[in-house]
ROVO-722838 format. One record per residue: residue number from 1; x, y, z of N, C-alpha, C, O, CB in turn. Coordinates in steps of 0.1 Angstrom, whole numbers. Glycine has a CB too. Layout:
N
@nr: NUM | n.px: X | n.py: Y | n.pz: Z | ca.px: X | ca.py: Y | ca.pz: Z | c.px: X | c.py: Y | c.pz: Z | o.px: X | o.py: Y | o.pz: Z | cb.px: X | cb.py: Y | cb.pz: Z
...
***
This chain:
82
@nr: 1 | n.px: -398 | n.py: 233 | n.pz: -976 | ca.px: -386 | ca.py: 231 | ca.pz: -968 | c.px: -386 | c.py: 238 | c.pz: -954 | o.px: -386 | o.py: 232 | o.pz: -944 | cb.px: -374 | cb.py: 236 | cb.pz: -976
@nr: 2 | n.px: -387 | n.py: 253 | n.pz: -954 | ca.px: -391 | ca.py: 264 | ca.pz: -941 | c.px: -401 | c.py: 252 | c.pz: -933 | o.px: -394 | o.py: 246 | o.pz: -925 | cb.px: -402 | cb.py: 282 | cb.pz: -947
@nr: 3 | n.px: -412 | n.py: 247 | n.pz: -934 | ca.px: -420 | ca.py: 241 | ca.pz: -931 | c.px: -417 | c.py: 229 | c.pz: -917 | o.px: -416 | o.py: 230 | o.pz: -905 | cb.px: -422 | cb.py: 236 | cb.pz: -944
@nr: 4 | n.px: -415 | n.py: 217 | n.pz: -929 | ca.px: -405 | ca.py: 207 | ca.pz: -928 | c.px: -391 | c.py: 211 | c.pz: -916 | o.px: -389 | o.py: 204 | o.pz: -906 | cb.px: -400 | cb.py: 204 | cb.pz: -944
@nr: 5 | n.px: -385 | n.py: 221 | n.pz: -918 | ca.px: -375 | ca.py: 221 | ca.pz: -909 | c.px: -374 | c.py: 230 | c.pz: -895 | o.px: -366 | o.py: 229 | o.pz: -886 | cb.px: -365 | cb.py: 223 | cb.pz: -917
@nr: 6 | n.px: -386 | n.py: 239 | n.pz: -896 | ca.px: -389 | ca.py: 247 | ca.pz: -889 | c.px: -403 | c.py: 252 | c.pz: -884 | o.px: -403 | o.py: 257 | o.pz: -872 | cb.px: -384 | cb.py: 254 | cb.pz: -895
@nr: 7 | n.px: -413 | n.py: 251 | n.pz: -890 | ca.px: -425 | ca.py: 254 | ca.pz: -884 | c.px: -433 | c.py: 239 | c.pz: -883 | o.px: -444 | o.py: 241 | o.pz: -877 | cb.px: -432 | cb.py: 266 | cb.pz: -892
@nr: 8 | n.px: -433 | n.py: 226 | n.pz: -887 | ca.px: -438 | ca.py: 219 | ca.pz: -881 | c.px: -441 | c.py: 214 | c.pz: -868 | o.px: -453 | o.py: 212 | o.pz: -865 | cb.px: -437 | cb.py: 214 | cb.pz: -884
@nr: 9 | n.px: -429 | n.py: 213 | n.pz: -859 | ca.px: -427 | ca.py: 214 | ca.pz: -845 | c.px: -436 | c.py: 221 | c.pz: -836 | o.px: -442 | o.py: 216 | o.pz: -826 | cb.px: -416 | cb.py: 218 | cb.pz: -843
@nr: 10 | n.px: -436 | n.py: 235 | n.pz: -840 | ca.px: -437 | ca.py: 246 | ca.pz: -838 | c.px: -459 | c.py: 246 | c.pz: -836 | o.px: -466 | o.py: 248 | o.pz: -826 | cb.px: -428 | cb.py: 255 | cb.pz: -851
@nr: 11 | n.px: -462 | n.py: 242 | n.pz: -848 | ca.px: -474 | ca.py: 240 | ca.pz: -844 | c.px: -485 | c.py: 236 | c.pz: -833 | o.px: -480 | o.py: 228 | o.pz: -825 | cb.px: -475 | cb.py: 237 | cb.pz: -848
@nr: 12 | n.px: -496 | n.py: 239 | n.pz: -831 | ca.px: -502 | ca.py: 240 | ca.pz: -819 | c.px: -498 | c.py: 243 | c.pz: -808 | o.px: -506 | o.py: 243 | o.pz: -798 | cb.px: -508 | cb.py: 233 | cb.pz: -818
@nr: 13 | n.px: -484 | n.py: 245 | n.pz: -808 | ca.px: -479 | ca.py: 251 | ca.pz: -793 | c.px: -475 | c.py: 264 | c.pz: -795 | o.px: -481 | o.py: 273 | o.pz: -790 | cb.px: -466 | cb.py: 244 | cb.pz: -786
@nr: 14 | n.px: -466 | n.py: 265 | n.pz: -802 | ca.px: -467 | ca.py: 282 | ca.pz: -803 | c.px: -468 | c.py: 289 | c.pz: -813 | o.px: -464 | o.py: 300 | o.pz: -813 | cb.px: -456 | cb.py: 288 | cb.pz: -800
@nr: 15 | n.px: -476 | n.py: 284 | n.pz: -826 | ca.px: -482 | ca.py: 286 | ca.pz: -836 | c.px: -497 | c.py: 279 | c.pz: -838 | o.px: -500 | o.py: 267 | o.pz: -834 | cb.px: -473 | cb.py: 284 | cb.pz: -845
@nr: 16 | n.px: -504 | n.py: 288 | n.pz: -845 | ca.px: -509 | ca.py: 281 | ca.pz: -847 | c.px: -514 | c.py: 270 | c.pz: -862 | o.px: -507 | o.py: 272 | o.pz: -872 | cb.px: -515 | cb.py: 286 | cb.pz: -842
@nr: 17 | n.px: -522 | n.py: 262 | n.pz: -863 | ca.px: -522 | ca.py: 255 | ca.pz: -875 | c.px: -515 | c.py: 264 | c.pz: -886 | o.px: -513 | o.py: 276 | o.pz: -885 | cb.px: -537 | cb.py: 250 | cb.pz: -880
@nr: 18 | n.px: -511 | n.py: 255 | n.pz: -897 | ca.px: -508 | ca.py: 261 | ca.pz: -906 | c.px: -519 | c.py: 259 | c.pz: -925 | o.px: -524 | o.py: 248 | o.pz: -930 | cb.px: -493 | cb.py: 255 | cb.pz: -905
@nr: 19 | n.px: -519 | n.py: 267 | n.pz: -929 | ca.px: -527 | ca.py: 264 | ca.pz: -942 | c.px: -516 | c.py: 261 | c.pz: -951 | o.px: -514 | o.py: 250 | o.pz: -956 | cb.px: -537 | cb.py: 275 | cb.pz: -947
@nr: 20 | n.px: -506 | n.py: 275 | n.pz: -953 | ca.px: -497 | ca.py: 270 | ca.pz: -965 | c.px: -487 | c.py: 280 | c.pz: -963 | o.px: -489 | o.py: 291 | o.pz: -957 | cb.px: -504 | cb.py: 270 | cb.pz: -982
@nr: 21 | n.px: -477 | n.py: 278 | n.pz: -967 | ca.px: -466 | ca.py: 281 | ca.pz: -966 | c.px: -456 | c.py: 290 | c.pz: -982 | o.px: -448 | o.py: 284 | o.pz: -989 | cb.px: -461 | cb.py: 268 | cb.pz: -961
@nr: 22 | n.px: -460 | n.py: 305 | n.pz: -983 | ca.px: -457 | ca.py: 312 | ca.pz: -998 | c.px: -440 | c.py: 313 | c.pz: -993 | o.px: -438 | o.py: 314 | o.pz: -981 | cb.px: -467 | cb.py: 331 | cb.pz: -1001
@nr: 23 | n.px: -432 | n.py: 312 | n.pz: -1001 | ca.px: -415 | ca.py: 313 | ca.pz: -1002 | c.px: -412 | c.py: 326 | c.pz: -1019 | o.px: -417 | o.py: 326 | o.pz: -1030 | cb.px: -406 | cb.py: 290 | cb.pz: -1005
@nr: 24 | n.px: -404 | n.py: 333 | n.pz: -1014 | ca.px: -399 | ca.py: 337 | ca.pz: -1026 | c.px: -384 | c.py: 340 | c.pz: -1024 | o.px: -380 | o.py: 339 | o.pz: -1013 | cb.px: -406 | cb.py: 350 | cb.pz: -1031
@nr: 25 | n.px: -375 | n.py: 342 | n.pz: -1032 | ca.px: -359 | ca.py: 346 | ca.pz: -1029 | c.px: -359 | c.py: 349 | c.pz: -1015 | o.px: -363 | o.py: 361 | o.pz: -1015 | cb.px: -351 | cb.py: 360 | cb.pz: -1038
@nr: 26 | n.px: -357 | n.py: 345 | n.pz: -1004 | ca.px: -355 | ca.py: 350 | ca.pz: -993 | c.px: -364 | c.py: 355 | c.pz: -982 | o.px: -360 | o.py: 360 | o.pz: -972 | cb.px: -348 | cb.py: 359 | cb.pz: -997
@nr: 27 | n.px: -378 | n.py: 353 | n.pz: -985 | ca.px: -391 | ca.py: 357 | ca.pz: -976 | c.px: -398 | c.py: 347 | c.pz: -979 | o.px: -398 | o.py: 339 | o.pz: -989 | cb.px: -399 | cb.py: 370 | cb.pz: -979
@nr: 28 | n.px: -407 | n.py: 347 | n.pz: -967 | ca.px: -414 | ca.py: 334 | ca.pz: -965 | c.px: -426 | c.py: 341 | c.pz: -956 | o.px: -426 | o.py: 346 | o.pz: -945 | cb.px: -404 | cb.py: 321 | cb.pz: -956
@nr: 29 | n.px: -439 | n.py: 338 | n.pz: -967 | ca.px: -452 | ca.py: 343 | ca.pz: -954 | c.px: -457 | c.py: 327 | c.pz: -954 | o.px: -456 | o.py: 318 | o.pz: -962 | cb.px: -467 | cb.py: 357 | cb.pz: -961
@nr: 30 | n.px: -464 | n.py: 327 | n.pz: -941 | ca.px: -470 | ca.py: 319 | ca.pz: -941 | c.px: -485 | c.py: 325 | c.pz: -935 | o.px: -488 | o.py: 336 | o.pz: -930 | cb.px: -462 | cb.py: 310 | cb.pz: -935
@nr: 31 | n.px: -494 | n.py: 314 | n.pz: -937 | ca.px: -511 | ca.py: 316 | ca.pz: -938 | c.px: -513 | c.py: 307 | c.pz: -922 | o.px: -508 | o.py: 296 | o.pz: -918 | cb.px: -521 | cb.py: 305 | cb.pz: -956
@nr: 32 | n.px: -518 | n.py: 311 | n.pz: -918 | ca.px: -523 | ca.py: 305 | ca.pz: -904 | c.px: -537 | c.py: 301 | c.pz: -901 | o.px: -543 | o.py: 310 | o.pz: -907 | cb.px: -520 | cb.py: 314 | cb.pz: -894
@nr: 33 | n.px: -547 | n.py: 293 | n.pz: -895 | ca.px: -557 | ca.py: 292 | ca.pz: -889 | c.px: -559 | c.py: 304 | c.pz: -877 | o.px: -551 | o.py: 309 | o.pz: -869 | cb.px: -556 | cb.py: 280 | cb.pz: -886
@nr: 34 | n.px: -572 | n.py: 305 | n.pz: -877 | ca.px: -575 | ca.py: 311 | ca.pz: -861 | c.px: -568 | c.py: 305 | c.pz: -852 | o.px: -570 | o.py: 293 | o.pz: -849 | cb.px: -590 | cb.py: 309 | cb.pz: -857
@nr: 35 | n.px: -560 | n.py: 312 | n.pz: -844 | ca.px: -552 | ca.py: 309 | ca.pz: -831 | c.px: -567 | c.py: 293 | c.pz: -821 | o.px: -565 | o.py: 282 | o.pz: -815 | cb.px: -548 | cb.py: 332 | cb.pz: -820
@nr: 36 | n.px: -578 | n.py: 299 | n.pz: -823 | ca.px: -586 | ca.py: 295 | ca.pz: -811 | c.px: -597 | c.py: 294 | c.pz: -820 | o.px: -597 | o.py: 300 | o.pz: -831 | cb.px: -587 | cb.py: 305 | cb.pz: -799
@nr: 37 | n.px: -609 | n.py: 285 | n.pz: -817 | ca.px: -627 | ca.py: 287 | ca.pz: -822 | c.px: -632 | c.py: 294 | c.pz: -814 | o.px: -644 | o.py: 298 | o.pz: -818 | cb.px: -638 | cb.py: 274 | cb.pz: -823
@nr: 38 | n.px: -629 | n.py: 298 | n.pz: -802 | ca.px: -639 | ca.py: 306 | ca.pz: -792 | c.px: -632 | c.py: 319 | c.pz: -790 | o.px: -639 | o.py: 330 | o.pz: -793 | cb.px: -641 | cb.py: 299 | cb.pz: -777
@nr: 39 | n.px: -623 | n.py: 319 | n.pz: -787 | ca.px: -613 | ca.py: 334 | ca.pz: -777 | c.px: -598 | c.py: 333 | c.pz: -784 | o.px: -592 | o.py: 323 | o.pz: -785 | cb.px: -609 | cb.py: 331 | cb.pz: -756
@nr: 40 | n.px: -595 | n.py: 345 | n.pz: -788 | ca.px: -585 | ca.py: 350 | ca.pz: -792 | c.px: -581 | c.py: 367 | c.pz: -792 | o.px: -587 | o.py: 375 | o.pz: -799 | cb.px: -585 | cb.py: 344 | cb.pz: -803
@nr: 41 | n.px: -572 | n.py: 370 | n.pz: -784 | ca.px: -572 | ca.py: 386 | ca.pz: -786 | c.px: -553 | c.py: 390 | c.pz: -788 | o.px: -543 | o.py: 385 | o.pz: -785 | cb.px: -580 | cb.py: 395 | cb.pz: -769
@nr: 42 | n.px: -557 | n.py: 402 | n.pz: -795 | ca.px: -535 | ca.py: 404 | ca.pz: -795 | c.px: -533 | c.py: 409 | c.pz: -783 | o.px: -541 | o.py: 414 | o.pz: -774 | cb.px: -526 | cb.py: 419 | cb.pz: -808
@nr: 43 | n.px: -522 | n.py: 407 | n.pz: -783 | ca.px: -511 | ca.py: 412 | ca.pz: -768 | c.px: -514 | c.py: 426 | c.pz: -764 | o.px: -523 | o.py: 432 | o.pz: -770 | cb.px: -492 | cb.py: 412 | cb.pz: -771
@nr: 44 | n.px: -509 | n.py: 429 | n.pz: -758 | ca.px: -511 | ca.py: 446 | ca.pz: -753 | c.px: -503 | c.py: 450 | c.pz: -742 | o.px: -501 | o.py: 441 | o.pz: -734 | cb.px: -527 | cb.py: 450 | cb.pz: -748
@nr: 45 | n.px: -499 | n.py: 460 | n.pz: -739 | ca.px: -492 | ca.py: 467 | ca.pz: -727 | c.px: -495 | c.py: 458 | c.pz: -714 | o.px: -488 | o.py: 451 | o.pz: -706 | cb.px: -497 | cb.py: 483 | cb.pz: -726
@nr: 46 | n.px: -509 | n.py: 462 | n.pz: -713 | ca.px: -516 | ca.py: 458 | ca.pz: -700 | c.px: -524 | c.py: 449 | c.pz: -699 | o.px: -536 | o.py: 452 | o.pz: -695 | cb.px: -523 | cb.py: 466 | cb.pz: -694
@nr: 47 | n.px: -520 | n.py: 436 | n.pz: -705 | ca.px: -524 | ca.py: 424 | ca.pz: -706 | c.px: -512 | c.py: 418 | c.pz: -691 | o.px: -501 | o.py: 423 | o.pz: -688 | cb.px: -523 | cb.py: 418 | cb.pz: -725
@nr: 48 | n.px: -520 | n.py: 403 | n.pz: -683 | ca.px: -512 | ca.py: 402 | ca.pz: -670 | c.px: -500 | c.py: 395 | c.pz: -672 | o.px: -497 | o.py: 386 | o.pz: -680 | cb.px: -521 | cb.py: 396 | cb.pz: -658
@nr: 49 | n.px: -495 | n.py: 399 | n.pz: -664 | ca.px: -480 | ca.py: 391 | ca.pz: -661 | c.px: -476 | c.py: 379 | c.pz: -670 | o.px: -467 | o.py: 377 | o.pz: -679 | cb.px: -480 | cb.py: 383 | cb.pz: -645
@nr: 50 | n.px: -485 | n.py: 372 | n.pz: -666 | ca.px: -486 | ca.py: 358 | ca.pz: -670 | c.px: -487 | c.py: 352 | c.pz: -681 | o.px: -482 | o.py: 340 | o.pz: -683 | cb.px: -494 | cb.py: 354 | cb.pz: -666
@nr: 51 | n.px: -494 | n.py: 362 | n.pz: -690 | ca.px: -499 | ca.py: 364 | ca.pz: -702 | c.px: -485 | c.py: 366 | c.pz: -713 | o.px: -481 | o.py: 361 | o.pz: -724 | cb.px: -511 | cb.py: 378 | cb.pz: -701
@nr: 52 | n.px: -480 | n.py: 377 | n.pz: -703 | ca.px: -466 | ca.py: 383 | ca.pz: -710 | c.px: -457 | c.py: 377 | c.pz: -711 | o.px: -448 | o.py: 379 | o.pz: -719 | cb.px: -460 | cb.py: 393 | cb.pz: -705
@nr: 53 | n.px: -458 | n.py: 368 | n.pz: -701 | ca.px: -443 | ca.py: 359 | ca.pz: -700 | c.px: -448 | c.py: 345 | c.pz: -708 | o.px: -440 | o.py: 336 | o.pz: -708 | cb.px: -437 | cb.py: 355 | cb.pz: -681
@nr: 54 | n.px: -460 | n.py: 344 | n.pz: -714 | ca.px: -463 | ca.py: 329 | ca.pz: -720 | c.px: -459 | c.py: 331 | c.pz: -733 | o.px: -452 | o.py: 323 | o.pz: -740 | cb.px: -480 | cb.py: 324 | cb.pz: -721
@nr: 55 | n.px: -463 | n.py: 347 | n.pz: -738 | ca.px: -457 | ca.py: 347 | ca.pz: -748 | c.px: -444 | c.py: 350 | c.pz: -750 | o.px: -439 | o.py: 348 | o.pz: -761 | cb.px: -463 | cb.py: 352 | cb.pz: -754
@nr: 56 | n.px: -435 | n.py: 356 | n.pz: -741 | ca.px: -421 | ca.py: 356 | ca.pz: -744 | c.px: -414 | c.py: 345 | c.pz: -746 | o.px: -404 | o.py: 344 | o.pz: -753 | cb.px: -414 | cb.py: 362 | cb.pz: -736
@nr: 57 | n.px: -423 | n.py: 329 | n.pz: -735 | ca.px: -413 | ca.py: 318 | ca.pz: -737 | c.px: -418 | c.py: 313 | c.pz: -755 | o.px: -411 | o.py: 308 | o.pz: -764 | cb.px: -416 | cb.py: 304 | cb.pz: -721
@nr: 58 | n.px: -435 | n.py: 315 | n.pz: -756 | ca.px: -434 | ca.py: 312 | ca.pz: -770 | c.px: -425 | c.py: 322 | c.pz: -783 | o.px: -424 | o.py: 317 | o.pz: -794 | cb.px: -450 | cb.py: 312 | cb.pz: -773
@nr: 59 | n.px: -420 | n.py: 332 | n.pz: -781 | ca.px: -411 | ca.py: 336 | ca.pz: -788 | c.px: -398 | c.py: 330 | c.pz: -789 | o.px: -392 | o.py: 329 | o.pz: -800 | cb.px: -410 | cb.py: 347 | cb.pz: -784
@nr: 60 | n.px: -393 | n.py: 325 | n.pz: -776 | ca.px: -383 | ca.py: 319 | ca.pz: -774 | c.px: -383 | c.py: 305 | c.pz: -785 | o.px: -375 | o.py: 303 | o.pz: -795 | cb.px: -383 | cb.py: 317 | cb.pz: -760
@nr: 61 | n.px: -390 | n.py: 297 | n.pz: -782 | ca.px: -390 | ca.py: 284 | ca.pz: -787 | c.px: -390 | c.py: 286 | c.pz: -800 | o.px: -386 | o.py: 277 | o.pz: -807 | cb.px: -400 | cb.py: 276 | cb.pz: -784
@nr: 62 | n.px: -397 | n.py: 299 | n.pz: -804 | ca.px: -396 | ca.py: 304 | ca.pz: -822 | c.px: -383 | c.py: 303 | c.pz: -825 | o.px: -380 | o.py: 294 | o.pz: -833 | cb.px: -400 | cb.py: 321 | cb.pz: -826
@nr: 63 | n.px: -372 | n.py: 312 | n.pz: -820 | ca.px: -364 | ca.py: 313 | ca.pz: -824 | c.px: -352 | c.py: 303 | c.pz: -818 | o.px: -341 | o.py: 306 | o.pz: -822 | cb.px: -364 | cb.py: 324 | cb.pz: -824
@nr: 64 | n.px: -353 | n.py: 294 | n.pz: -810 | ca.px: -346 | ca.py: 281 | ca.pz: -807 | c.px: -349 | c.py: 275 | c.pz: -820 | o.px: -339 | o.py: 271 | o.pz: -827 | cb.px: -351 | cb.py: 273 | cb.pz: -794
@nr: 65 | n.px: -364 | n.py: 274 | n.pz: -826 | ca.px: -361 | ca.py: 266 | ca.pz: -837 | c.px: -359 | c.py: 273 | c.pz: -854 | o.px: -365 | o.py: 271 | o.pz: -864 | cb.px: -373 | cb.py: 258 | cb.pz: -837
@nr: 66 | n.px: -348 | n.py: 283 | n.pz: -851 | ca.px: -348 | ca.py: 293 | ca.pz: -856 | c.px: -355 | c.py: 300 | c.pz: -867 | o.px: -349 | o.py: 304 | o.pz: -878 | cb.px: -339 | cb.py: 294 | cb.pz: -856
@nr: 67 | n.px: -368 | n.py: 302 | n.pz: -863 | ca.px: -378 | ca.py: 308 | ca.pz: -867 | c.px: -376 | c.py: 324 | c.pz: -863 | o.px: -373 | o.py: 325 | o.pz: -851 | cb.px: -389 | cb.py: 300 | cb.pz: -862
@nr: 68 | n.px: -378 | n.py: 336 | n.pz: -868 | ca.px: -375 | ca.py: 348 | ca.pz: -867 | c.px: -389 | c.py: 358 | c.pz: -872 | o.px: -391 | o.py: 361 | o.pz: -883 | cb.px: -362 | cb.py: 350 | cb.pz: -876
@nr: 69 | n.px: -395 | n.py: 362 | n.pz: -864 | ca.px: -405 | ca.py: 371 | ca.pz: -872 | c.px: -403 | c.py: 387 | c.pz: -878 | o.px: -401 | o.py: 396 | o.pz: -870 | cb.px: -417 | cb.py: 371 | cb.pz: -863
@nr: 70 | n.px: -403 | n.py: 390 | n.pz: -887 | ca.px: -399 | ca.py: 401 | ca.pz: -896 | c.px: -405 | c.py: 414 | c.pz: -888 | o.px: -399 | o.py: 423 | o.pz: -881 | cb.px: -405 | cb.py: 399 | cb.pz: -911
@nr: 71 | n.px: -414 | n.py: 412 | n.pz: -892 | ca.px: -421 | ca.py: 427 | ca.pz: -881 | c.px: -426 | c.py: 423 | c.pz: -870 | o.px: -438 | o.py: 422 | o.pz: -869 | cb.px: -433 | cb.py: 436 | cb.pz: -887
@nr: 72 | n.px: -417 | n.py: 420 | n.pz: -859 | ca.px: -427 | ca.py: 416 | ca.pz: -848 | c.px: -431 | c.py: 429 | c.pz: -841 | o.px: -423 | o.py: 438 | o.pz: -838 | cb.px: -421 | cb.py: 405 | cb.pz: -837
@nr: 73 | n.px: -444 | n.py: 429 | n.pz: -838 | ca.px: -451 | ca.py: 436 | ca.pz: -828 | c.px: -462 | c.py: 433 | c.pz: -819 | o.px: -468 | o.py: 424 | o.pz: -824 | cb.px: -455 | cb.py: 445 | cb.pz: -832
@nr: 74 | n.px: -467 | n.py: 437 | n.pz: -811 | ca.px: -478 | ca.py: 434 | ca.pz: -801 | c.px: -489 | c.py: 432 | c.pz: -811 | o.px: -493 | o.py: 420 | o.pz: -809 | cb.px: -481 | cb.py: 446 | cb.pz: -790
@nr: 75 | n.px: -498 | n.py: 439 | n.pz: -823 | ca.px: -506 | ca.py: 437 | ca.pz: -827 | c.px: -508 | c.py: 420 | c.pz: -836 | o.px: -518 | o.py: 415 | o.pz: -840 | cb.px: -506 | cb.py: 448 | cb.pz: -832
@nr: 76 | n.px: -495 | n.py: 414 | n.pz: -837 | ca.px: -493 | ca.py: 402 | ca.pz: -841 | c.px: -490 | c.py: 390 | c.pz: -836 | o.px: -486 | o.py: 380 | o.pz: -842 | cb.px: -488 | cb.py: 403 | cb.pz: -848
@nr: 77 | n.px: -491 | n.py: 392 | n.pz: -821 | ca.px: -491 | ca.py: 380 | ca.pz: -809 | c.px: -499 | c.py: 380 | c.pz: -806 | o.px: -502 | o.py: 390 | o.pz: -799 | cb.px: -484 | cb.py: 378 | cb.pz: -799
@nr: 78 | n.px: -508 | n.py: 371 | n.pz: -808 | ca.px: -523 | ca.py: 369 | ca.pz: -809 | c.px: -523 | c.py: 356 | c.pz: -794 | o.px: -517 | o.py: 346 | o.pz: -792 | cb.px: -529 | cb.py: 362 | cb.pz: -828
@nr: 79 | n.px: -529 | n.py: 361 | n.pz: -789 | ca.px: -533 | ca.py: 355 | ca.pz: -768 | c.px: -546 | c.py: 347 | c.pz: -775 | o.px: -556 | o.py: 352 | o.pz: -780 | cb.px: -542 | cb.py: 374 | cb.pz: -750
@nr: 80 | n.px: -545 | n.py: 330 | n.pz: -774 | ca.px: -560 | ca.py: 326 | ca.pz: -773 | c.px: -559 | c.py: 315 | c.pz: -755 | o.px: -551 | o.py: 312 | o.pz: -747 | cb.px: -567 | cb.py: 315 | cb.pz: -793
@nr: 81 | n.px: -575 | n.py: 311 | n.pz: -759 | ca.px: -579 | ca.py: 307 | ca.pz: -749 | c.px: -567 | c.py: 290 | c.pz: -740 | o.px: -565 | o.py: 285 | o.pz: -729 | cb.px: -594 | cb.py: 305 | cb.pz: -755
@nr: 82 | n.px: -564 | n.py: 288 | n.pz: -750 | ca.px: -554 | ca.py: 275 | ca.pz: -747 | c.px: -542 | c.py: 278 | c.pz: -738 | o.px: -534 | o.py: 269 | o.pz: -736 | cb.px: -548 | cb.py: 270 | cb.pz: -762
***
């Protein structure tokens, strides 16, 4: 259902592929593919402008499709080559 109503859209643009989708009372992990086959690195302080603001609008569109990430932090916004 999470899936279907919320992270299909969402794929290859501001997620990436999906493998499968675990649900229990109220949490939901999901399994992802490699962001990229060549280049992929996480976010960081002093990563450029550009970089920073790609991923804030991809945050955005997360949560327009009200998608919410639980622990979000820099080590789990993963920058690939696309």
């Amino acid at each position: 259902m999470i899936y279907k109503k919320h992270l299909r859209k969402l794929q290859g643009d501001v997620l990436p592929r999906i493998i499968s989708v675990y649900s229990h009372i109220g949490v939901h992990n999901v399994a992802f593919e490699l962001p990229h086959d060549v280049f992929w690195v996480t976010a960081s302080p002093d990563m450029p402008h550009v970089l920073k603001k790609r991923a804030i609008e991809a945050l955005q569109k997360a949560h327009d499709a009200k998608v919410v990430h639980h622990r979000l932090r820099m080590s789990r916004i993963l920058i690939c080559a696309d």
